[in-house]
Backbone as CSV, one residue per row, in Angstrom:
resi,resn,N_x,N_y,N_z,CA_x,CA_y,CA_z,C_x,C_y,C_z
1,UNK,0.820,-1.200,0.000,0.000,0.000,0.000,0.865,1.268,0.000
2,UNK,2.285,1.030,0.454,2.896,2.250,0.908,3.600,2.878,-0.826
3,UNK,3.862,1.854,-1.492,4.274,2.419,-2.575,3.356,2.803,-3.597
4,UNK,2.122,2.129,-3.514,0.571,2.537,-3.875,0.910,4.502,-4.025
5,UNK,0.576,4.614,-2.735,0.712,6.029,-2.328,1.217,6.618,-2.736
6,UNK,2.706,6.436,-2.519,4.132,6.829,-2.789,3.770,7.208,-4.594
7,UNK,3.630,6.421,-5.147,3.259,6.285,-6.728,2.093,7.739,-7.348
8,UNK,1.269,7.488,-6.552,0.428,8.478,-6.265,0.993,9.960,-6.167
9,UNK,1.749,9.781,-4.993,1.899,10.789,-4.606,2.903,11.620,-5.728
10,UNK,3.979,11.072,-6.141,4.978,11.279,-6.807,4.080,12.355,-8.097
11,UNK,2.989,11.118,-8.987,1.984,12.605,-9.760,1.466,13.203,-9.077
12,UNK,1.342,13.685,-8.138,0.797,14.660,-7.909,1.598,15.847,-7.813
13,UNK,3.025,15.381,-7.429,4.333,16.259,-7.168,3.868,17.110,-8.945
14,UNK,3.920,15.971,-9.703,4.064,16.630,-11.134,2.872,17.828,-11.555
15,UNK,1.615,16.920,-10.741,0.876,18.039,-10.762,0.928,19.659,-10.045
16,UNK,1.582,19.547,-9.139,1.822,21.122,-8.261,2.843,21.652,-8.882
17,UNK,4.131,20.760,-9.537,4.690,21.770,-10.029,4.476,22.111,-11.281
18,UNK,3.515,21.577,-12.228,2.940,22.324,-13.110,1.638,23.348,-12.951
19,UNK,1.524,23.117,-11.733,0.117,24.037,-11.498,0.625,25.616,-11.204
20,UNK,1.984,25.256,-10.454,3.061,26.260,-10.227,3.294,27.164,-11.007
21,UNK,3.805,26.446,-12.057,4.298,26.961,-13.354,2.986,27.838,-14.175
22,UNK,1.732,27.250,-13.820,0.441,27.876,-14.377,0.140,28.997,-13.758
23,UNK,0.743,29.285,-12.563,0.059,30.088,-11.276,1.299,31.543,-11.961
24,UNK,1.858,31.899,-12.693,2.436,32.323,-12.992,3.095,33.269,-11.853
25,UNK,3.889,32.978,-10.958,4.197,33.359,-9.883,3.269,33.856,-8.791
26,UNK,1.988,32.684,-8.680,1.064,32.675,-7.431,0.161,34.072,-7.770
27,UNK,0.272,34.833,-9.131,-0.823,35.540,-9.561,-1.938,35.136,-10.339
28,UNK,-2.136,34.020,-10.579,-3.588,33.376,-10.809,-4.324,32.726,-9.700
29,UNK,-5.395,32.946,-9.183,-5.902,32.600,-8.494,-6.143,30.869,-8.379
30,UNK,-7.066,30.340,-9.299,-7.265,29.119,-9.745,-5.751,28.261,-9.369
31,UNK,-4.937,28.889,-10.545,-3.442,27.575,-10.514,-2.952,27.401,-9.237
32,UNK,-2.726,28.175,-8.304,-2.007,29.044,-7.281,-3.428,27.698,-5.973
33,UNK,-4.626,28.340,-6.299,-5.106,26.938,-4.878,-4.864,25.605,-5.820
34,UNK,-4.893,25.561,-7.096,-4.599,23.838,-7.459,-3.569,23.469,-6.585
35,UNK,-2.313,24.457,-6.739,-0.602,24.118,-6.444,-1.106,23.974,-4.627
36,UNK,-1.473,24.536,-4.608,-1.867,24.421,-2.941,-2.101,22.827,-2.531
37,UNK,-3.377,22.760,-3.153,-4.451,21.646,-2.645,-2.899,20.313,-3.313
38,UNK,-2.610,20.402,-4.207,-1.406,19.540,-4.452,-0.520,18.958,-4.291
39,UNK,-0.235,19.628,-3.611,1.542,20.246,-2.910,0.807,19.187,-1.690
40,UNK,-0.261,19.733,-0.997,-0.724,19.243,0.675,-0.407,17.740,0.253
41,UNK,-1.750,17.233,-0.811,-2.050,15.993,-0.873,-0.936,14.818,-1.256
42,UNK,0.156,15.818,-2.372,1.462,14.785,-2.326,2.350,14.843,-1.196
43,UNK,2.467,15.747,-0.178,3.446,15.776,0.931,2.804,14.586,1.567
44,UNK,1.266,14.959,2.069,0.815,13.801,2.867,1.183,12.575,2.762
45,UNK,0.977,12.292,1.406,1.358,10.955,0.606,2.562,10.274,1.037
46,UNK,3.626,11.567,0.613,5.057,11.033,1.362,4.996,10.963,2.701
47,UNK,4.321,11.453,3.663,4.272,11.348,5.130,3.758,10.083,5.192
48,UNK,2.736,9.797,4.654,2.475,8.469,5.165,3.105,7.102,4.591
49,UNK,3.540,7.080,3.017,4.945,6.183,2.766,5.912,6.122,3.554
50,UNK,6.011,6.982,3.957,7.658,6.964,4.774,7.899,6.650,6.011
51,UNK,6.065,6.036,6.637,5.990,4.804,8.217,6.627,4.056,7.513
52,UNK,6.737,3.557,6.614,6.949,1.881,6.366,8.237,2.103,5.050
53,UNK,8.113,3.250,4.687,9.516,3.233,3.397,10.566,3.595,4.061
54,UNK,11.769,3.179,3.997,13.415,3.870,3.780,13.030,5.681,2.959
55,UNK,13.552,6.047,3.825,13.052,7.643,3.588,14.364,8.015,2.356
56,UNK,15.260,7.267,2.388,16.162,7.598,1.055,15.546,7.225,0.124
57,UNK,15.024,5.517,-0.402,14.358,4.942,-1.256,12.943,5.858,-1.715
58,UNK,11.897,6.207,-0.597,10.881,6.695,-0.808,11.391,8.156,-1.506
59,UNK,12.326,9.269,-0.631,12.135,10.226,-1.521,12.758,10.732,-2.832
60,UNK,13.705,9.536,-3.546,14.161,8.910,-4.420,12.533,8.729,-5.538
61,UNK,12.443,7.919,-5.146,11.123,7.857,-6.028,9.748,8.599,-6.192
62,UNK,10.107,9.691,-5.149,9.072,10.484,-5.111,9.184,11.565,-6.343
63,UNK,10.709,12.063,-5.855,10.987,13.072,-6.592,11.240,12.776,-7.902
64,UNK,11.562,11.277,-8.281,11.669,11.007,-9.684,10.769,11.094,-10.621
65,UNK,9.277,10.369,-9.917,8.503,10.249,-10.439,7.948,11.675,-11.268
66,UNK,7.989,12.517,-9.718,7.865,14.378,-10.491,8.257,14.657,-11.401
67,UNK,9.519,14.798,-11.147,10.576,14.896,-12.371,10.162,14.575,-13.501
68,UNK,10.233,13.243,-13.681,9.879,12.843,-15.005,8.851,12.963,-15.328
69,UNK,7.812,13.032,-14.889,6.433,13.612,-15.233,6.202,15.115,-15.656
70,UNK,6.817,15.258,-14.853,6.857,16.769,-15.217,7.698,16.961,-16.714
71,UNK,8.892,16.674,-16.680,9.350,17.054,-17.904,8.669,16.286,-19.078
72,UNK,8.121,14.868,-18.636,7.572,14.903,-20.183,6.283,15.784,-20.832
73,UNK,5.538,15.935,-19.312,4.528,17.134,-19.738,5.228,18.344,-20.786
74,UNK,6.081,18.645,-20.154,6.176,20.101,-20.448,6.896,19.968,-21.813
75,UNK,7.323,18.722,-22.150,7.792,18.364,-23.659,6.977,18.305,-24.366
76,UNK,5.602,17.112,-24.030,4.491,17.076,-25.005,3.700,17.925,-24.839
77,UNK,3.193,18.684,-23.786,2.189,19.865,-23.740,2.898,21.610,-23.802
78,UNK,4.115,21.325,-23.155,4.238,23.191,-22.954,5.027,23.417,-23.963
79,UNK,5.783,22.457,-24.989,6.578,23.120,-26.097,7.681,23.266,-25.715
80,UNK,8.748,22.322,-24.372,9.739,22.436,-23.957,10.436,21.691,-25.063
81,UNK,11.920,22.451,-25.065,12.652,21.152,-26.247,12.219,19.702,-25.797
82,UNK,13.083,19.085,-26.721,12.836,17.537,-26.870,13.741,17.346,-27.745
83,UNK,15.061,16.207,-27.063,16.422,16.045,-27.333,16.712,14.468,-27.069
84,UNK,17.365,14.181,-27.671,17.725,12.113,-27.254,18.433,12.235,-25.814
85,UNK,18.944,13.284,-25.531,20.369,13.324,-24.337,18.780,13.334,-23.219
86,UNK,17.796,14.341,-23.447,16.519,14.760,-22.610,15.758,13.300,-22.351
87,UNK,15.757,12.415,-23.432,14.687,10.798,-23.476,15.478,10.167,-22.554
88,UNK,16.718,10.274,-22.888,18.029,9.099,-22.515,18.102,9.199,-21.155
89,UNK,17.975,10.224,-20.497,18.349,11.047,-19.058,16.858,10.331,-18.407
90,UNK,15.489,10.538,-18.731,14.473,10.360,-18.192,14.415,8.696,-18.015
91,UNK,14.834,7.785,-19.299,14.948,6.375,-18.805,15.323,6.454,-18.040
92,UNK,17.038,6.857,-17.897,17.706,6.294,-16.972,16.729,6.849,-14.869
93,UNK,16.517,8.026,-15.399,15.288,8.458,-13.977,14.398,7.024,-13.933
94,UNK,13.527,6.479,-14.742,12.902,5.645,-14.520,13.293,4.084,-14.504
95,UNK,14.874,3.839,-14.578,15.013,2.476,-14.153,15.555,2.868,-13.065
96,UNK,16.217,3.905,-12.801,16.540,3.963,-10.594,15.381,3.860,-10.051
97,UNK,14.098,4.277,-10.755,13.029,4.250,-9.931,12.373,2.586,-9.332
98,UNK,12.609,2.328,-11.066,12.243,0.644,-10.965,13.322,-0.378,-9.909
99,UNK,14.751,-0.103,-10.723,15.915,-0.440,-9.537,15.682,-0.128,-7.777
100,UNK,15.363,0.857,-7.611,14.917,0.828,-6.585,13.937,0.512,-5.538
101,UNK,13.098,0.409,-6.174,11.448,-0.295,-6.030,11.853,-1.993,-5.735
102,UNK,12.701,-2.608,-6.763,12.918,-3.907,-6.984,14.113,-4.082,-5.892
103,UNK,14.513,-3.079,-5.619,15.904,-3.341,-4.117,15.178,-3.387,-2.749
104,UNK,14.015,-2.542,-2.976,13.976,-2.463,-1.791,12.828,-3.664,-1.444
105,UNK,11.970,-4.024,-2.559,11.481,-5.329,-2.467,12.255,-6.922,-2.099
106,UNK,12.918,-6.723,-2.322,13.900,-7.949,-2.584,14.424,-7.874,-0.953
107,UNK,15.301,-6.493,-0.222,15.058,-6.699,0.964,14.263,-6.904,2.218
């Protein structure tokens, strides 16, 4: 259940910091409570993964998950470049994620 969450939580990271990015420095009203209500519901997320996760492992995969979510958003939706070195970089984000998931299962 804890990586359930954790998984969860990680989009949602992607969601606040694109809501962020919408809130155009917390002067839109709307983006600015999304990033709010966001931000709460993925911290929580990690608060409650991290009874039962390795707090290195968990925020490892928290922040990856963002990460990479986020940047592929902002590749396929906001018109950010899009480069092989940019694809190549995000696998490698998503097999530490998997690598890690599978390490910490295994222990």
């Amino acid at each position: 259940m804890a990586w359930t969450v954790l998984i969860v939580s990680g989009v949602l990271e992607a969601g606040w910091a694109l809501s962020l990015k919408a809130s155009e420095g917390f002067s839109r009203l709307w983006p600015s409570v999304t990033f709010l209500v966001l931000a709460a519901l993925s911290f929580a997320g990690l608060a409650y993964a991290l009874r039962t996760l390795p707090v290195g492992t968990a925020y490892a995969v928290w922040t990856g998950i963002g990460a990479s979510l986020t940047a592929v958003v902002g590749m396929a939706v906001l018109g950010e470049g899009v480069s092989v070195l940019k694809l190549v970089s995000l696998v490698l984000i998503v097999a530490g994620i998997i690598g890690l998931n599978l390490a910490e299962n295994a222990s």
